[in-house]
PDB file with one MODEL, atoms N, CA, C and O in Angstrom:
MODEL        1
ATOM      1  N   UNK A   1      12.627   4.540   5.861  1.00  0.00           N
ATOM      2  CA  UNK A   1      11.839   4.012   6.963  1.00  0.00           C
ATOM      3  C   UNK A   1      11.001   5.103   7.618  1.00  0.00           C
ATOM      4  O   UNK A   1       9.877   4.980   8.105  1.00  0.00           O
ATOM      5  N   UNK A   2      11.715   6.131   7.541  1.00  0.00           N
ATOM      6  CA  UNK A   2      11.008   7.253   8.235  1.00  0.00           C
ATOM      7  C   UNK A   2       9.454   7.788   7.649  1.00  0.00           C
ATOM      8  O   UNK A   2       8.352   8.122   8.084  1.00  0.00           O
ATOM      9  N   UNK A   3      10.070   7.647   6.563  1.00  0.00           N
ATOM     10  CA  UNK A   3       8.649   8.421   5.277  1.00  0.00           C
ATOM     11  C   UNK A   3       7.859   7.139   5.992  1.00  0.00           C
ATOM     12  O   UNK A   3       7.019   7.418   6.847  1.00  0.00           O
ATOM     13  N   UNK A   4       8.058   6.022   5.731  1.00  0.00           N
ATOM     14  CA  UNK A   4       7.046   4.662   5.750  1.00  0.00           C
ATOM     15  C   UNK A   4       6.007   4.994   6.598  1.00  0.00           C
ATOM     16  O   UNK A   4       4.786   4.960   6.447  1.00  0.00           O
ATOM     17  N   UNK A   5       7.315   5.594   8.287  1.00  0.00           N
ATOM     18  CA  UNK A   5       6.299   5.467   9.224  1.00  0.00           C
ATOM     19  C   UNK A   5       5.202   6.733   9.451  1.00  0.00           C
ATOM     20  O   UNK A   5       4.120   6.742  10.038  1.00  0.00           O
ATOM     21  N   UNK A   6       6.051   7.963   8.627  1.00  0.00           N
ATOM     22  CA  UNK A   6       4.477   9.107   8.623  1.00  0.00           C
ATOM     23  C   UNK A   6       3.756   8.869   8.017  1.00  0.00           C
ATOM     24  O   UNK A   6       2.632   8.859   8.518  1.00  0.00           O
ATOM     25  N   UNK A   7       3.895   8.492   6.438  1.00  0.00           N
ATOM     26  CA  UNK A   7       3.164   8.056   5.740  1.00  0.00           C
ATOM     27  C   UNK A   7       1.923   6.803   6.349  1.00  0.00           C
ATOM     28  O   UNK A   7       0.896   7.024   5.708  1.00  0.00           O
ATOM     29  N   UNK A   8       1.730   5.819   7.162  1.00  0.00           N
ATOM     30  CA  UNK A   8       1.399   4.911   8.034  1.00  0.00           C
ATOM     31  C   UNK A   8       0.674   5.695   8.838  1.00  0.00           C
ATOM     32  O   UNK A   8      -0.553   5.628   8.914  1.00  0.00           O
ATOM     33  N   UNK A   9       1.682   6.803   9.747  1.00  0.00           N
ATOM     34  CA  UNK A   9      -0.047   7.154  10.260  1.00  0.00           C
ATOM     35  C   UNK A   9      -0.927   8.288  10.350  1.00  0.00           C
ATOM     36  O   UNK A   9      -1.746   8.540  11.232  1.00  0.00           O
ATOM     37  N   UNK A  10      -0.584   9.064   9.103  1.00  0.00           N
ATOM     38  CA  UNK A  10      -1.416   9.499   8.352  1.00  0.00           C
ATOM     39  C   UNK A  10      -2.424   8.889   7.914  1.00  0.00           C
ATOM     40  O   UNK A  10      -3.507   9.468   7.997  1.00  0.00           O
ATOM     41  N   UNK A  11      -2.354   7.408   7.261  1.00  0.00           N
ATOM     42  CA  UNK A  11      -3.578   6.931   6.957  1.00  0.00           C
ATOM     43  C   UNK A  11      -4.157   6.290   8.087  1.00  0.00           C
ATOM     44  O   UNK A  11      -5.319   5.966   7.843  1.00  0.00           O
ATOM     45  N   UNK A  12      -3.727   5.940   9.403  1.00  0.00           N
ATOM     46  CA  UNK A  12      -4.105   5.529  10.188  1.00  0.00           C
ATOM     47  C   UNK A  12      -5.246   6.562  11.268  1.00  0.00           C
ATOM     48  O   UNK A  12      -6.057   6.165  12.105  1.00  0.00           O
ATOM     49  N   UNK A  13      -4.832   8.304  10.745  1.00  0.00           N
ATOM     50  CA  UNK A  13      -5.383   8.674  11.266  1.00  0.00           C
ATOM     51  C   UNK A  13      -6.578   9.548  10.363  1.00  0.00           C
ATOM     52  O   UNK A  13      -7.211  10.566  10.644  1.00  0.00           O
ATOM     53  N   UNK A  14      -6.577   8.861   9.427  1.00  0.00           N
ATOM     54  CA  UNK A  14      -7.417   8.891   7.915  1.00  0.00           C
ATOM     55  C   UNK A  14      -7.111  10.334   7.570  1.00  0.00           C
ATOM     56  O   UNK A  14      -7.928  11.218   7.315  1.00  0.00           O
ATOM     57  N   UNK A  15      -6.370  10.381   7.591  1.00  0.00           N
ATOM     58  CA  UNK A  15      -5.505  12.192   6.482  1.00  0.00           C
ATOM     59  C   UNK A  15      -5.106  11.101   5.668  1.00  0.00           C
ATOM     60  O   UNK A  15      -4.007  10.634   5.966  1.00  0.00           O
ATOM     61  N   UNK A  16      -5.698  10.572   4.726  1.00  0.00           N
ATOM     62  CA  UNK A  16      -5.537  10.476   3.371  1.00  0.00           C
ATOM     63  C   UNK A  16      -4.832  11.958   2.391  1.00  0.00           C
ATOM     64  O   UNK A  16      -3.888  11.999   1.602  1.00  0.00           O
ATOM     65  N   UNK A  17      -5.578  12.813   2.775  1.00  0.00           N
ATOM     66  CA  UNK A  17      -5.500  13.786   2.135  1.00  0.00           C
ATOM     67  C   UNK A  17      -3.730  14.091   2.714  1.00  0.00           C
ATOM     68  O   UNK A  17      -3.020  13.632   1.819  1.00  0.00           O
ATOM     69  N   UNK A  18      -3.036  14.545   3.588  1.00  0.00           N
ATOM     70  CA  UNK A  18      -2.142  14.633   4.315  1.00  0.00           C
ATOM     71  C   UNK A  18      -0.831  13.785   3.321  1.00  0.00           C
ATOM     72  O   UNK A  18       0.085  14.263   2.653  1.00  0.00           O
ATOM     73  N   UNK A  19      -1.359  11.913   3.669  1.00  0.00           N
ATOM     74  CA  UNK A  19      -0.367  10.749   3.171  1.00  0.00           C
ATOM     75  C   UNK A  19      -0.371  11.420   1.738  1.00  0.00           C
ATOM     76  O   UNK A  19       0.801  11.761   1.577  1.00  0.00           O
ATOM     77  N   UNK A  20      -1.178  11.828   0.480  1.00  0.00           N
ATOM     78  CA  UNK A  20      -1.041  11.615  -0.288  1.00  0.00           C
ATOM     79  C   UNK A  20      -0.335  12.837  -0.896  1.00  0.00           C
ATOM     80  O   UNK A  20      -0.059  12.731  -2.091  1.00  0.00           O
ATOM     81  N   UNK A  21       0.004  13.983  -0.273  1.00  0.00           N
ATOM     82  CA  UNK A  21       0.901  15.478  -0.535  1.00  0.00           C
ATOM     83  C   UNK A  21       2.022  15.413   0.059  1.00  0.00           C
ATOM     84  O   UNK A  21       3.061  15.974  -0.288  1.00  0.00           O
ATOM     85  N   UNK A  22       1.768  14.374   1.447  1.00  0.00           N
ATOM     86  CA  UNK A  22       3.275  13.848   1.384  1.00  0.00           C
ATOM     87  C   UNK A  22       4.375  13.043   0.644  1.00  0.00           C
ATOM     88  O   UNK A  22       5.600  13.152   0.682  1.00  0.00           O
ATOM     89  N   UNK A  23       3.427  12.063  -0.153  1.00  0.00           N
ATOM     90  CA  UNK A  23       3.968  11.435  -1.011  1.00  0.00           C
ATOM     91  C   UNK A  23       4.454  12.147  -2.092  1.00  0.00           C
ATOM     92  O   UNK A  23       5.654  12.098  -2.360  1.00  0.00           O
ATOM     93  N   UNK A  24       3.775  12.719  -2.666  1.00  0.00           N
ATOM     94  CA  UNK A  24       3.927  13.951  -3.685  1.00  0.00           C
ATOM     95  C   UNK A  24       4.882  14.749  -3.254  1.00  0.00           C
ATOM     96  O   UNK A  24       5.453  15.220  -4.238  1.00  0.00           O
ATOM     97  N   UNK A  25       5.353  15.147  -2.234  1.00  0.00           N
ATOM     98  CA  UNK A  25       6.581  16.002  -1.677  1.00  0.00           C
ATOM     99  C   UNK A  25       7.626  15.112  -2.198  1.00  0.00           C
ATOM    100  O   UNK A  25       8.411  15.555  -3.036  1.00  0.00           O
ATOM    101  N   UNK A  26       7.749  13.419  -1.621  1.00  0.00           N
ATOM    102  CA  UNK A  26       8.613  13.269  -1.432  1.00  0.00           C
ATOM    103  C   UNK A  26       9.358  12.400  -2.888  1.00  0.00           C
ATOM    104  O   UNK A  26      10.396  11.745  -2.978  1.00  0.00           O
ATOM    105  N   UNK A  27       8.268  12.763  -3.928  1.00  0.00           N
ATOM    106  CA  UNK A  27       8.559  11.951  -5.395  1.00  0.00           C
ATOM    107  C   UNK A  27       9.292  13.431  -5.928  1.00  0.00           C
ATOM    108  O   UNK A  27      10.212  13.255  -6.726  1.00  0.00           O
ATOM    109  N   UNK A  28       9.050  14.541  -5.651  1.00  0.00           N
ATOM    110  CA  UNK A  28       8.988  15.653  -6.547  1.00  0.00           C
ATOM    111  C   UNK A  28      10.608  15.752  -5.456  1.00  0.00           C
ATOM    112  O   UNK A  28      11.512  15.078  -5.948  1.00  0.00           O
ATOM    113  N   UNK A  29      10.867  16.242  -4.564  1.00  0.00           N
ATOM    114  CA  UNK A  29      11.927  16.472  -3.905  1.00  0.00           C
ATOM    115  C   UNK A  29      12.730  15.227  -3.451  1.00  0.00           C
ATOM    116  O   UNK A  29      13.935  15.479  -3.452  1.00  0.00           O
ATOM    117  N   UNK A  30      12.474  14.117  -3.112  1.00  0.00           N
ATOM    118  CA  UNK A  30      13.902  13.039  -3.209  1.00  0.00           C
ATOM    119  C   UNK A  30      12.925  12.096  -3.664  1.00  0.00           C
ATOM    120  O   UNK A  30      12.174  11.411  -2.969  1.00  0.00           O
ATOM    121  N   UNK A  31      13.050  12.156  -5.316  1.00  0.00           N
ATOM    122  CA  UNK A  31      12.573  10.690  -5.599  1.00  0.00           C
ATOM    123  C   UNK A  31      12.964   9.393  -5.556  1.00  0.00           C
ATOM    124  O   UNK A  31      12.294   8.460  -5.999  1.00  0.00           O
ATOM    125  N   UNK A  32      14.249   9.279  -4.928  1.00  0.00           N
ATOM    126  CA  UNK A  32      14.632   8.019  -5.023  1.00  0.00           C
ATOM    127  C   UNK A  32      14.282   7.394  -3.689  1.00  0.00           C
ATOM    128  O   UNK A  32      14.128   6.174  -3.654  1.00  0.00           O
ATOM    129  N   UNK A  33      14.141   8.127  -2.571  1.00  0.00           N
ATOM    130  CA  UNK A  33      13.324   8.037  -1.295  1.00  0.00           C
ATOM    131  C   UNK A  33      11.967   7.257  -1.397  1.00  0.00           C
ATOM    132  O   UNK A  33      11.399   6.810  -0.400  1.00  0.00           O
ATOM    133  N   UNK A  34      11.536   7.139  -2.545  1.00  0.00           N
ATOM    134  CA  UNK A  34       9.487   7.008  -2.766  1.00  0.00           C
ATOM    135  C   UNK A  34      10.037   5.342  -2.994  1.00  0.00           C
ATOM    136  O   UNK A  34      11.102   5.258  -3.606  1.00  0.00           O
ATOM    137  N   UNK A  35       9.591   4.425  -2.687  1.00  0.00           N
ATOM    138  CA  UNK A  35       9.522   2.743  -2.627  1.00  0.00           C
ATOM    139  C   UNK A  35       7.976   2.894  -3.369  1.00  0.00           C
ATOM    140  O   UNK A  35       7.117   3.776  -3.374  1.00  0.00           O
ATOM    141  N   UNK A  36       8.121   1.409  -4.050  1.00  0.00           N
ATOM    142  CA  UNK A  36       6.711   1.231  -3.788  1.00  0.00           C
ATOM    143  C   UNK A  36       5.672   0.530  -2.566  1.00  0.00           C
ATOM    144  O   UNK A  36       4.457   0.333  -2.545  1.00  0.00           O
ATOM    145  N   UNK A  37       6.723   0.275  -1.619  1.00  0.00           N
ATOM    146  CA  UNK A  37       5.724   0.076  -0.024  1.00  0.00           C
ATOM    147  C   UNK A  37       4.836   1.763   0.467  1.00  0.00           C
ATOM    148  O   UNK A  37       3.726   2.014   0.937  1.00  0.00           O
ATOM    149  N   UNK A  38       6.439   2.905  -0.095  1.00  0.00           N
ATOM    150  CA  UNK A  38       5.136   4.077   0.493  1.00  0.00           C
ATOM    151  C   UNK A  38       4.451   4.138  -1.000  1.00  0.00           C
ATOM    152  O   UNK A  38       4.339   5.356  -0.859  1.00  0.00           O
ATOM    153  N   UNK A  39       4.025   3.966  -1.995  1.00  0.00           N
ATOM    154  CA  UNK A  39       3.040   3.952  -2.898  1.00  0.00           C
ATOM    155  C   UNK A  39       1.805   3.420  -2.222  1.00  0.00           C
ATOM    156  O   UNK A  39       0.745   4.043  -2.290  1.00  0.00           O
ATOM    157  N   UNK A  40       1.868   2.762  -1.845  1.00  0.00           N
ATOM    158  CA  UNK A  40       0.933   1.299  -1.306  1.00  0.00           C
ATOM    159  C   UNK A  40       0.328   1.846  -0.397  1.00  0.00           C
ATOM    160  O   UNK A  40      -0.896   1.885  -0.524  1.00  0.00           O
ATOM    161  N   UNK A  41       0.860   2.382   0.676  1.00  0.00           N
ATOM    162  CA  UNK A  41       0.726   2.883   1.820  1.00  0.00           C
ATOM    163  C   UNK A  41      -0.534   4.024   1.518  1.00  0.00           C
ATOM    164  O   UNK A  41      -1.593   4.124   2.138  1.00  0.00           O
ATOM    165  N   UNK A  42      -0.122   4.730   0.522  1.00  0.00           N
ATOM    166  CA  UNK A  42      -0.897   5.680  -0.247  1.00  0.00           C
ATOM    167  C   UNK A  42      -1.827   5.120  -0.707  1.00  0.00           C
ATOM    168  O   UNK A  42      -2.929   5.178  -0.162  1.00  0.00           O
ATOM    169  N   UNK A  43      -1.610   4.454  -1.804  1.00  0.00           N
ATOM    170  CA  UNK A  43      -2.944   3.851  -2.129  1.00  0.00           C
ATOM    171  C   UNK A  43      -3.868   3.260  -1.251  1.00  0.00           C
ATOM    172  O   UNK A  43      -5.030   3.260  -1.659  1.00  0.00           O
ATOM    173  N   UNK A  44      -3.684   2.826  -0.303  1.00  0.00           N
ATOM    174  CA  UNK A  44      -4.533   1.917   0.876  1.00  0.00           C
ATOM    175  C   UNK A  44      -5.597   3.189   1.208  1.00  0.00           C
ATOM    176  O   UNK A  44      -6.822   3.072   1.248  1.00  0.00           O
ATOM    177  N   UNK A  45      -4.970   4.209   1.394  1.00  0.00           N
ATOM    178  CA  UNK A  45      -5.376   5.503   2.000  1.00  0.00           C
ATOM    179  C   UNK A  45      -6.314   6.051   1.382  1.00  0.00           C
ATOM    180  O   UNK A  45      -7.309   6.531   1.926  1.00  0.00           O
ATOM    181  N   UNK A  46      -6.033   6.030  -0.139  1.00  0.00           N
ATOM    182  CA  UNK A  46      -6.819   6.751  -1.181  1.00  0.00           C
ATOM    183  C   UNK A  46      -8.170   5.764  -0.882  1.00  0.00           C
ATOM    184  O   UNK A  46      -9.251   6.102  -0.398  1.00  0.00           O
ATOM    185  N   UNK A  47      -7.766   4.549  -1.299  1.00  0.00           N
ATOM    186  CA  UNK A  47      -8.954   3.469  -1.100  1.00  0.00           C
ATOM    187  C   UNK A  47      -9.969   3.493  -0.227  1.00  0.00           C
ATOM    188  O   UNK A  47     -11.140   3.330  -0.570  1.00  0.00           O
ATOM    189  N   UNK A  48      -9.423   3.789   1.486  1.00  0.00           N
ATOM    190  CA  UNK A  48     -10.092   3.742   2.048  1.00  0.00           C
ATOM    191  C   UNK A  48     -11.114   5.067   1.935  1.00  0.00           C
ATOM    192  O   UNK A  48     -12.285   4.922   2.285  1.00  0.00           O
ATOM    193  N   UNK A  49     -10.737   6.101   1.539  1.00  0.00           N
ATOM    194  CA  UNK A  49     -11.482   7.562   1.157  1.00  0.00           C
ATOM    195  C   UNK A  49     -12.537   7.543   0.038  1.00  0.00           C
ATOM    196  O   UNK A  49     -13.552   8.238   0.009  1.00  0.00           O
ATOM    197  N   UNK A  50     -12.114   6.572  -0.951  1.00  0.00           N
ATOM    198  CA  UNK A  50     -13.241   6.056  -1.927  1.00  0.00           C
ATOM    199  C   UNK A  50     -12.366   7.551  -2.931  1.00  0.00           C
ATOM    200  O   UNK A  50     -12.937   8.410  -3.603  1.00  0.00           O
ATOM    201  N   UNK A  51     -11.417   7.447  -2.773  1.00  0.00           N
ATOM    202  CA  UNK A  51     -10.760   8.495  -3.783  1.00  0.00           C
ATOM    203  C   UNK A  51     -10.125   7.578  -5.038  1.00  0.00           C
ATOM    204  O   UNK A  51      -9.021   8.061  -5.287  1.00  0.00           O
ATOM    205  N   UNK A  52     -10.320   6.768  -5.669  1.00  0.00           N
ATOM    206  CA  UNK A  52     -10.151   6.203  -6.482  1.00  0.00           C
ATOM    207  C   UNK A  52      -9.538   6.631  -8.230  1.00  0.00           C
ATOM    208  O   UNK A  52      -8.948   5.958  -9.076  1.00  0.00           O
ATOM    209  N   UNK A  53     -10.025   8.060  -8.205  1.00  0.00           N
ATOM    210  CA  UNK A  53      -9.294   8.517  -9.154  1.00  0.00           C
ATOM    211  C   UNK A  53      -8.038   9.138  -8.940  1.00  0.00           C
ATOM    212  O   UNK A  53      -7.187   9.246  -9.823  1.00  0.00           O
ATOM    213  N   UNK A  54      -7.907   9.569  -7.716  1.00  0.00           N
ATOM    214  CA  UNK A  54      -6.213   9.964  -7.247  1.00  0.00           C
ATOM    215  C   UNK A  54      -5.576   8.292  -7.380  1.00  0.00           C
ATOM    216  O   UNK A  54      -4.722   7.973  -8.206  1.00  0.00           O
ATOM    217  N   UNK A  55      -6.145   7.433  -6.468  1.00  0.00           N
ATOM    218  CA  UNK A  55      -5.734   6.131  -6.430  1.00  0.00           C
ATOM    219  C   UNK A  55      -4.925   5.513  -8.273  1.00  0.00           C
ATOM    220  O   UNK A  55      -3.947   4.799  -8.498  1.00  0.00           O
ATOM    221  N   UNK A  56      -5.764   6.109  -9.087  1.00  0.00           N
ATOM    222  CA  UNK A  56      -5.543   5.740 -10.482  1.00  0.00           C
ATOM    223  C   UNK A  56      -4.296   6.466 -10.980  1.00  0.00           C
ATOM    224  O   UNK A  56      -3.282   5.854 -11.315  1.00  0.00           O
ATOM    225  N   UNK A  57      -4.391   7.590 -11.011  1.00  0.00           N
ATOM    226  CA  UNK A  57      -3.336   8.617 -11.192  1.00  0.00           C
ATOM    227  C   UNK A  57      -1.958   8.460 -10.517  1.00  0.00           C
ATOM    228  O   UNK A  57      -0.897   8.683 -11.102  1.00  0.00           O
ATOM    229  N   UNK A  58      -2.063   8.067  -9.267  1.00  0.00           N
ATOM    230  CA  UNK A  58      -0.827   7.443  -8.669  1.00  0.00           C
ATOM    231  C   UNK A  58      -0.507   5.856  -8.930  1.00  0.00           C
ATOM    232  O   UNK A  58       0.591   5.363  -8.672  1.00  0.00           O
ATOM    233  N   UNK A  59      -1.300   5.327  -9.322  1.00  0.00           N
ATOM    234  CA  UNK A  59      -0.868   4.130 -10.103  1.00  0.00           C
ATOM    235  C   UNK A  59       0.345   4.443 -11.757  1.00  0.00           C
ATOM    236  O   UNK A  59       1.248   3.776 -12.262  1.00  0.00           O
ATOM    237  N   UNK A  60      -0.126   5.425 -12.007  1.00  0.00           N
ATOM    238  CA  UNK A  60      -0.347   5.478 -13.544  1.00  0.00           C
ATOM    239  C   UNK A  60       1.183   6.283 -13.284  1.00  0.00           C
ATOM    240  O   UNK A  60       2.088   6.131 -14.105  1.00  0.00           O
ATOM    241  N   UNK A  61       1.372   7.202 -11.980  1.00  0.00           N
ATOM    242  CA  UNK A  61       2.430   7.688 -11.898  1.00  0.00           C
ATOM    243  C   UNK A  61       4.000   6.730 -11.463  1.00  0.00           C
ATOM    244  O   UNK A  61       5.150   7.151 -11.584  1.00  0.00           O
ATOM    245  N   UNK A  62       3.567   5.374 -10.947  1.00  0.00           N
ATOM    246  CA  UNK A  62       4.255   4.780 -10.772  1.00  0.00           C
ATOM    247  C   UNK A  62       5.436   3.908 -11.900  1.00  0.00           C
ATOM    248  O   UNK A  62       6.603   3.543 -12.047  1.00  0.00           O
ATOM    249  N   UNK A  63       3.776   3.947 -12.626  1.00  0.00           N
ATOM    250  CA  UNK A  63       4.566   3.348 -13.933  1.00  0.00           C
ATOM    251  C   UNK A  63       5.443   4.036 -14.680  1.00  0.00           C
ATOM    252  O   UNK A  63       6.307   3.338 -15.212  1.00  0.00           O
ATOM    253  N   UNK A  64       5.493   5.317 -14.907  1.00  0.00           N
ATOM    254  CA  UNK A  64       5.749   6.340 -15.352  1.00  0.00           C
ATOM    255  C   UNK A  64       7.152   6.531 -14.993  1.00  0.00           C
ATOM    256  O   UNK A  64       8.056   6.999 -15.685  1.00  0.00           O
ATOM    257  N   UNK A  65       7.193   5.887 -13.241  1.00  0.00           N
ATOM    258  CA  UNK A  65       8.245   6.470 -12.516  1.00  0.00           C
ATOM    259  C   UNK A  65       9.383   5.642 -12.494  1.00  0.00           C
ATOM    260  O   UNK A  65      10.467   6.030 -12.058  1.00  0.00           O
ATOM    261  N   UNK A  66       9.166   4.436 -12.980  1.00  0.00           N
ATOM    262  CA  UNK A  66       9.713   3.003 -12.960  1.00  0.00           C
ATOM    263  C   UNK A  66       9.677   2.196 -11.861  1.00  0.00           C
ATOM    264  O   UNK A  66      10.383   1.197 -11.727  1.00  0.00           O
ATOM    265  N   UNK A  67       8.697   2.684 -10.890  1.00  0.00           N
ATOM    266  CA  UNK A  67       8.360   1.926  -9.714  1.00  0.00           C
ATOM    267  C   UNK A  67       7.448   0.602 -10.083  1.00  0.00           C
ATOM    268  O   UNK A  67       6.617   0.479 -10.984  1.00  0.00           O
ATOM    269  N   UNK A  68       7.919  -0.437  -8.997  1.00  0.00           N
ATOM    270  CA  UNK A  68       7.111  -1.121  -9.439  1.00  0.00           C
ATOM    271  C   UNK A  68       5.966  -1.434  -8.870  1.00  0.00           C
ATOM    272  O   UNK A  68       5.870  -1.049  -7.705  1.00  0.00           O
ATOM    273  N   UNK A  69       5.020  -2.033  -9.327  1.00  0.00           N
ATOM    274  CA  UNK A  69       3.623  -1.963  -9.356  1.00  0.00           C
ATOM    275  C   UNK A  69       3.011  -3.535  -8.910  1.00  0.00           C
ATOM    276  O   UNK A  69       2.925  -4.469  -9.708  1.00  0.00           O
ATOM    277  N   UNK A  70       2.627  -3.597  -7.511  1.00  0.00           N
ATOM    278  CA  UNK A  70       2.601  -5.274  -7.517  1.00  0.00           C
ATOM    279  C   UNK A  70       0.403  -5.363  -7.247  1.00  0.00           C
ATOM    280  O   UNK A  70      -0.583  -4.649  -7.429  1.00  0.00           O
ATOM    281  N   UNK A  71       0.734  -6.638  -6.767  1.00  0.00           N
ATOM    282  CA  UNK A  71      -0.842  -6.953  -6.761  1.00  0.00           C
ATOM    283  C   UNK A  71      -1.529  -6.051  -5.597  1.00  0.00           C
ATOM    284  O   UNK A  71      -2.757  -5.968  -5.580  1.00  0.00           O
ATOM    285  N   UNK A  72      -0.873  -5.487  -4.785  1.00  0.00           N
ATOM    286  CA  UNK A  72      -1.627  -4.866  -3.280  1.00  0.00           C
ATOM    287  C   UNK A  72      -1.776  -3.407  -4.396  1.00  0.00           C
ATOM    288  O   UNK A  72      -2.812  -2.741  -4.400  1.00  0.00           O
ATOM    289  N   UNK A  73      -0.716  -3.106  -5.196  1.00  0.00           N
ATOM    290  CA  UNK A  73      -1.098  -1.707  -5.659  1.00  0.00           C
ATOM    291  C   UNK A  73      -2.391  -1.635  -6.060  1.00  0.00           C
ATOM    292  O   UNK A  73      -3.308  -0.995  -5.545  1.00  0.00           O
ATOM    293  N   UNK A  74      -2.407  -2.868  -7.735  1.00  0.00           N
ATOM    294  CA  UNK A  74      -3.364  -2.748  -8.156  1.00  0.00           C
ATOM    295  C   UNK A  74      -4.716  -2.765  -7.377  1.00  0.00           C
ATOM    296  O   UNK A  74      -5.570  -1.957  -7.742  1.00  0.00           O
ATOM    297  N   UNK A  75      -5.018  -3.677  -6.251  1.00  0.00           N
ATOM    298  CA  UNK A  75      -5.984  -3.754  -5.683  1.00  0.00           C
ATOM    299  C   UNK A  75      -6.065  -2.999  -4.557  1.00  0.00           C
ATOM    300  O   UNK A  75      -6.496  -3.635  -3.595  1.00  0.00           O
ATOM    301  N   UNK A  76      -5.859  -2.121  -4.393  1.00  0.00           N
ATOM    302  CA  UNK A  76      -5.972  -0.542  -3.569  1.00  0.00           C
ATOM    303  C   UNK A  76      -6.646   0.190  -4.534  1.00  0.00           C
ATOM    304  O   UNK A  76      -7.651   0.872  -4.333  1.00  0.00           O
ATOM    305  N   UNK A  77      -6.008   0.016  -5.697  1.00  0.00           N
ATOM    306  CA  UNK A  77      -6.059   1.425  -6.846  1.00  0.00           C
ATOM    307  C   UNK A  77      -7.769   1.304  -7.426  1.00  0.00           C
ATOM    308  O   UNK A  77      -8.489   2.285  -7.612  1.00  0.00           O
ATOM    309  N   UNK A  78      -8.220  -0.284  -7.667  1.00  0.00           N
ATOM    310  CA  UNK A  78      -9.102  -0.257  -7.885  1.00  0.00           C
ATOM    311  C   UNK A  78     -10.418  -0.868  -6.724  1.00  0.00           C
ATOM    312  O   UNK A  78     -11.223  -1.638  -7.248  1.00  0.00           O
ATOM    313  N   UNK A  79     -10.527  -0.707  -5.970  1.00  0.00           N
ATOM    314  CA  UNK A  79     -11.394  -1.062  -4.346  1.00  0.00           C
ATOM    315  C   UNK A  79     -11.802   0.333  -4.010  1.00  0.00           C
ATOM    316  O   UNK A  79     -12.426   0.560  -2.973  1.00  0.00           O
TER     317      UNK A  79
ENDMDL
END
C-alpha cells in the first residue's frame, strides 16, 4: 500500500521520471512487493510524459516477470 501511495504521487506530481526508478528499485530489491496496480500506476505516468518506449519495456518486463498484464496496462503502454 505504501509503494502504491508514493508511487501515486509521484505521478501526480509528474516525476514520471522519479515513479518509474522507483518502481525499478522496488522489482530489483523486493520483487514480490511490485503488483501490477503499481505497474499501472507507472505506466499512466510514462503515458502521460509521451515516454512510450519505457512504457513498452515495462510492459514487456511484466510479462517476463509473471505479472499480470490487464487492459489499463496495455492502454497506458500504448497512448
Amino acid at each position: 500500500r505504501e509503494l502504491r501511495k508514493q508511487l501515486s504521487a509521484l505521478r501526480a506530481s509528474s516525476d514520471w521520471d522519479g515513479a518509474h526508478g522507483l518502481l525499478w528499485w522496488a522489482l530489483r530489491e523486493a520483487p514480490s512487493s511490485a503488483e501490477t496496480i503499481h505497474c499501472n500506476v507507472v505506466l499512466a505516468a510514462l503515458s502521460d510524459a509521451a515516454e512510450w518506449e519505457r512504457a513498452l519495456v515495462l510492459l514487456e518486463h511484466m510479462r517476463a516477470a509473471g505479472l499480470p498484464r490487464d487492459g489499463y496496462s496495455f492502454s497506458s503502454a500504448i497512448c
